[in-house]
C-alpha positions in Angstrom: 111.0 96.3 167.6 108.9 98.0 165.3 105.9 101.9 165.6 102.5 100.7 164.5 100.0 103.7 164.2 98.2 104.1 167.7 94.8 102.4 168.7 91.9 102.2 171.4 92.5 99.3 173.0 96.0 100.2 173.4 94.5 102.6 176.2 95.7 99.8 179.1 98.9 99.2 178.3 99.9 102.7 177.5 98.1 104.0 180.8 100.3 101.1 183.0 103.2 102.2 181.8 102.1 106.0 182.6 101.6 105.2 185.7 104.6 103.0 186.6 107.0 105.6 185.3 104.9 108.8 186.5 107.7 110.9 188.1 110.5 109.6 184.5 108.1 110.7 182.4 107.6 114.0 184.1 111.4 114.8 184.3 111.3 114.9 180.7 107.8 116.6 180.3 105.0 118.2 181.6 103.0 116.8 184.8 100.5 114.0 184.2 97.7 114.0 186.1 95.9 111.4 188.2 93.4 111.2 185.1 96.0 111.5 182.1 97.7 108.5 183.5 94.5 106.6 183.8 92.8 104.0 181.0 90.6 106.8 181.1 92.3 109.5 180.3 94.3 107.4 177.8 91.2 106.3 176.1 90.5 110.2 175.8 94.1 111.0 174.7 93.4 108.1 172.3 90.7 109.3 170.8 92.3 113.1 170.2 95.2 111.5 168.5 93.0 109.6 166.0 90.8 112.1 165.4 93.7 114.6 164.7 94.9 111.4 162.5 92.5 111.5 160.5 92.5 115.0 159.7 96.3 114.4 158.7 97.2 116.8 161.3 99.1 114.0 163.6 100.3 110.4 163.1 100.6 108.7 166.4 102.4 105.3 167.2 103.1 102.7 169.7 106.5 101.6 170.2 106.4 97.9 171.0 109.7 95.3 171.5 108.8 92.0 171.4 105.0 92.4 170.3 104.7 94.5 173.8 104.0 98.2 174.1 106.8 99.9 175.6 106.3 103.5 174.7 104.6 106.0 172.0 106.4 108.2 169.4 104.5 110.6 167.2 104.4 113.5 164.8 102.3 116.2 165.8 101.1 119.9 164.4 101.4 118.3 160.8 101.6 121.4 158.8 101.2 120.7 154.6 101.5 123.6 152.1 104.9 126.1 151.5 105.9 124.5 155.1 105.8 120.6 155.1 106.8 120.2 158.4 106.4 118.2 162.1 107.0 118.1 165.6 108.6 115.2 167.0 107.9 113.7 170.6 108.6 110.1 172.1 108.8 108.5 175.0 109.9 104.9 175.8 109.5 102.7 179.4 112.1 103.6 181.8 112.6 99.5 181.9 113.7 99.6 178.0 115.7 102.7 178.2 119.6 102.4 177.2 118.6 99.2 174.7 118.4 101.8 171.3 114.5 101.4 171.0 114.0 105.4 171.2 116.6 105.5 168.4 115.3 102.7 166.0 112.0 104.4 166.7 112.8 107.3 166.2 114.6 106.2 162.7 111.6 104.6 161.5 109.4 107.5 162.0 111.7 110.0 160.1 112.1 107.1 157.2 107.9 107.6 157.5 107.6 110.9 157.6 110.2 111.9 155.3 109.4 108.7 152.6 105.8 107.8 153.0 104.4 111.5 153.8 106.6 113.4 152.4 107.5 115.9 154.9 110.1 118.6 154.1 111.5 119.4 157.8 111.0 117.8 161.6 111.3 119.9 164.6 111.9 118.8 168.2 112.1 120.3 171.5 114.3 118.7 174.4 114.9 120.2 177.9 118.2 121.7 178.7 119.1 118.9 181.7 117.6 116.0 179.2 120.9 115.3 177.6 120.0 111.7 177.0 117.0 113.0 174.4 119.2 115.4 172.7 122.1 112.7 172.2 119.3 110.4 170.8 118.1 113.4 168.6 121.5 114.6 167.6 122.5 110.7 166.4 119.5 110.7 164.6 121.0 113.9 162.1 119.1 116.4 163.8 120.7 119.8 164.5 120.1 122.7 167.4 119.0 125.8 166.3 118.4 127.5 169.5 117.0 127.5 172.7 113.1 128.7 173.7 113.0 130.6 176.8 109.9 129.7 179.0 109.1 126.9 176.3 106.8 124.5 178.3 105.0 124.6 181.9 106.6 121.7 184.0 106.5 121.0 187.3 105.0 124.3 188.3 107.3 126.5 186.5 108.0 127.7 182.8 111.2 125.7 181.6 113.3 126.4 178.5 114.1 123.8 175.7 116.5 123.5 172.8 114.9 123.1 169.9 116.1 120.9 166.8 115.7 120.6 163.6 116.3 117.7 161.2 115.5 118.4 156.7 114.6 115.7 154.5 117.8 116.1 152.5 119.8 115.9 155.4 118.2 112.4 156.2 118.3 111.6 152.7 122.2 112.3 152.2 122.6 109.9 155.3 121.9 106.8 152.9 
């Protein structure tokens, strides 16, 4: 198992699985439309993750088990300066789920962003009902802060979200 940084021609896969696990996804996240889902609208998705890449704002991944895509894990709204900090936000094939790829993923990507970019603090947002991210999140070292009323539109309503927090000492003591 092992993240790799995000590329075009990964625009199949990830739109497959998109569209296999469609209503999963969606229980954890906002609605995907026809086009999202689509090679398409992956390409496009694709190509905004890159380009915010390369302007060190985001550094997207593919998750892959056995040399096969099975999900995508990023940090986005890279912020440098007094703040040094990142949002967090995975996803991994409801066929994988249970096996600990979200976890080791989500390890190697704070050793990343803590390590290699030197972040100072990662945020994440999970739904209230999505106990299984906030147990992955929580393993990981990260801690709830509080709860955002109205946080993200989902499935035609306004839902609210804890939010977490994980600081690269806390990771660091961990070792």
């Amino acid at each position: 198992m092992r993240i790799r940084t995000v590329r075009p021609e990964d625009a199949e896969a990830l739109s497959r699985l998109e569209t296999v696990d469609r209503a999963y996804l969606q229980a954890g996240g906002p609605v995907r439309s026809d086009h999202y889902v689509s090679v398409d609208g992956q390409d496009e998705l694709i190509a905004g993750l890159l380009a915010a890449y390369r302007s060190g704002t985001c550094e997207p991944f593919v998750i892959e088990a056995d040399g096969i895509v099975v999900g995508r894990i990023l940090l986005n709204g890279i912020v440098r300066g007094g703040f040094q900090s990142a949002a967090v936000g995975y996803w991994v094939t409801e066929s994988m789920s249970g096996r600990g790829i979200a976890s080791r993923a989500l390890a190697l990507l704070i050793d990343h962003a803590f390590g290699e970019l030197g972040l100072h603090r990662l945020e994440a947002a999970t739904t209230l009902a999505n106990q299984v991210s906030a147990h992955i999140l929580t393993k990981a070292g990260f801690e709830p802060y509080g709860v955002a009323r109205d946080y993200l539109w989902m499935g035609g309503r306004w839902v609210d979200h804890e939010l977490l927090q994980l600081l690269n000492a806390a990771w660091t003591e961990r070792d």
